[in-house]
Structures are given as structure tokens and as C-alpha cells.
N, C-alpha and C positions, 0 to 999 in steps of 0.2 A: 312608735305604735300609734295606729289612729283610732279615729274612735268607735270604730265596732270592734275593737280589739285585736287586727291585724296588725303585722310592719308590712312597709312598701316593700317592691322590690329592690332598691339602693339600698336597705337597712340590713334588706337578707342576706346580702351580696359581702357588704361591710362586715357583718359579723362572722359570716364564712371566712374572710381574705385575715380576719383576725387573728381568727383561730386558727388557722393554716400558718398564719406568723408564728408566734404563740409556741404550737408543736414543732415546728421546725428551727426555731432559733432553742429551744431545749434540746435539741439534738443535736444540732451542732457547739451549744454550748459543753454536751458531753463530749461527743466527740473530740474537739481543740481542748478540752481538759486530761483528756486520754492520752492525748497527742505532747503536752506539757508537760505532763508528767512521765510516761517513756522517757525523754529529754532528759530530763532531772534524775530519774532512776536510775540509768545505765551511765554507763563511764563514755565518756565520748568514741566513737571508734570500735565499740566492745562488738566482739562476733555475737552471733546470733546464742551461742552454747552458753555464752555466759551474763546472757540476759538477764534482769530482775526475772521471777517468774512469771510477773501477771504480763507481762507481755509478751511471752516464747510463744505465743498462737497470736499474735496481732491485738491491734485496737479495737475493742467494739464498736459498733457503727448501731445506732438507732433505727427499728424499724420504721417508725417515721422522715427519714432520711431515702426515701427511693431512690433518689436519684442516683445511688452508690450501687445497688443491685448487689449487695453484698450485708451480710451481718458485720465484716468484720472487713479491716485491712491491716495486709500484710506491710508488716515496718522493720528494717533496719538500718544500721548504721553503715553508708557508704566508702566514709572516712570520718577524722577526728572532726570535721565541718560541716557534714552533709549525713540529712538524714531522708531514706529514700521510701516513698510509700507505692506499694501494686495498685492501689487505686490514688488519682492525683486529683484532690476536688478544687484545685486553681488552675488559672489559665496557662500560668508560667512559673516560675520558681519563686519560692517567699524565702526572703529575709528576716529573721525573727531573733531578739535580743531576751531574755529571758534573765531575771537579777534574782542571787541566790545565796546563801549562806551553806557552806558545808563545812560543819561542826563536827571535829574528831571523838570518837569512841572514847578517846583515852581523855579526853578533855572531861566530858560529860562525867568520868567517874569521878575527877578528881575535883573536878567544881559543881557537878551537877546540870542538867541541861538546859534551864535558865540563864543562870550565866553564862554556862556556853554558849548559847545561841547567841546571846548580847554581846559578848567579847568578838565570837569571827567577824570576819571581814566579809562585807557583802563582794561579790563578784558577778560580773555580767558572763551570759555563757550566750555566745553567738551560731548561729545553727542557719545551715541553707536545707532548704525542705526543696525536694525533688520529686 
């Protein structure tokens, strides 16, 4: 700010390219959360019918995300490796390792689900995005 109380124009400019950061790395850091968790939800491979529920209509997409021209993308499982999206927001196909704990039903009742979580075995789950 100078001193009759304006900013320049570089400062206007700056604080715009900010905020336009800002908005769009919170959408995409929903989006790739969306996207992570589908993953983790469903069984590798599962048809669409026997999807977790919040995902049988697709991933939300942020309205600050234009570039997507969509609310939402459609996601299923192509095979037990491959997960395949109607909208593709990379250039080519990702690789993604994702490390996870899955803690039996019957565990949790008989230990509780503190220990249970502490006793499983972490597990890597490897996933090609399409």
C-alpha cells in the first residue's frame, strides 16, 4: 500500500493470483480426498451396484474447479488395479500407492477398535487412475 492509501498494480495482481490459489488448491484438495476415499471404500474391482453409497452418483467436483465443467465425476472400478474417471483431470495415467489398515468387524467387538486398529497390519493398496 502507498501512501495515499492505494496498492499498486503488482500488489493487485499478487493478491488476485493468491486467492485464485487459495480457491482452487481447496478444491482440488477436495476433490483428491473424494477420490481417496472412493478407493478405500469400495472393494477393489466392485461393480458399480455394490458401491459404498456416497459414491453410486460419482465424486463431487467444487464449483471453483471450472475447469471440470461438471459438478461431479463419474468413477468406477475398471478392474481389481484400475480406477477409471468420465472426467480425466491428468495428462496421462497416475500411479498412486495409498497405505491402509483394514480392521475386522469381529476384531473390534472382541478387543475394541483401538486395539484393533493398533494390532492390523498396515497394507499398501496400489491403484492405476484412468
Amino acid at each position: 500500500m502507498n501512501a495515499n492509501g492505494s496498492i499498486g498494480l503488482f500488489s493487485f495482481w499478487t493478491i488476485i493470483d493468491e486467492h485464485i490459489f487459495h480457491v482452487h488448491r481447496r478444491g482440488l484438495l477436495h476433490c483428491l480426498t473424494s477420490l481417496s476415499l472412493y478407493i478405500l471404500f469400495n472393494e477393489p474391482g466392485a461393480l458399480k451396484e455394490n458401491e459404498h453409497p456416497f459414491f453410486k452418483e460419482g465424486i463431487p467436483v467444487s464449483a471453483f474447479l471450472t475447469f471440470f465443467h461438471t459438478n461431479k465425476i463419474n468413477i468406477y472400478w475398471k478392474d481389481e488395479k484400475s480406477v477409471e474417471m468420465d472426467v480425466f483431470p491428468f495428462n496421462s495415467q497416475v500411479n498412486i500407492t495409498i497405505r491402509q489398515k483394514s480392521v475386522p468387524k469381529k476384531a473390534i467387538a472382541e478387543n475394541g477398535l483401538i486395539e484393533s486398529y493398533e494390532q492390523a497390519e498396515e497394507e499398501a493398496v496400489s491403484v492405476q487412475l484412468l
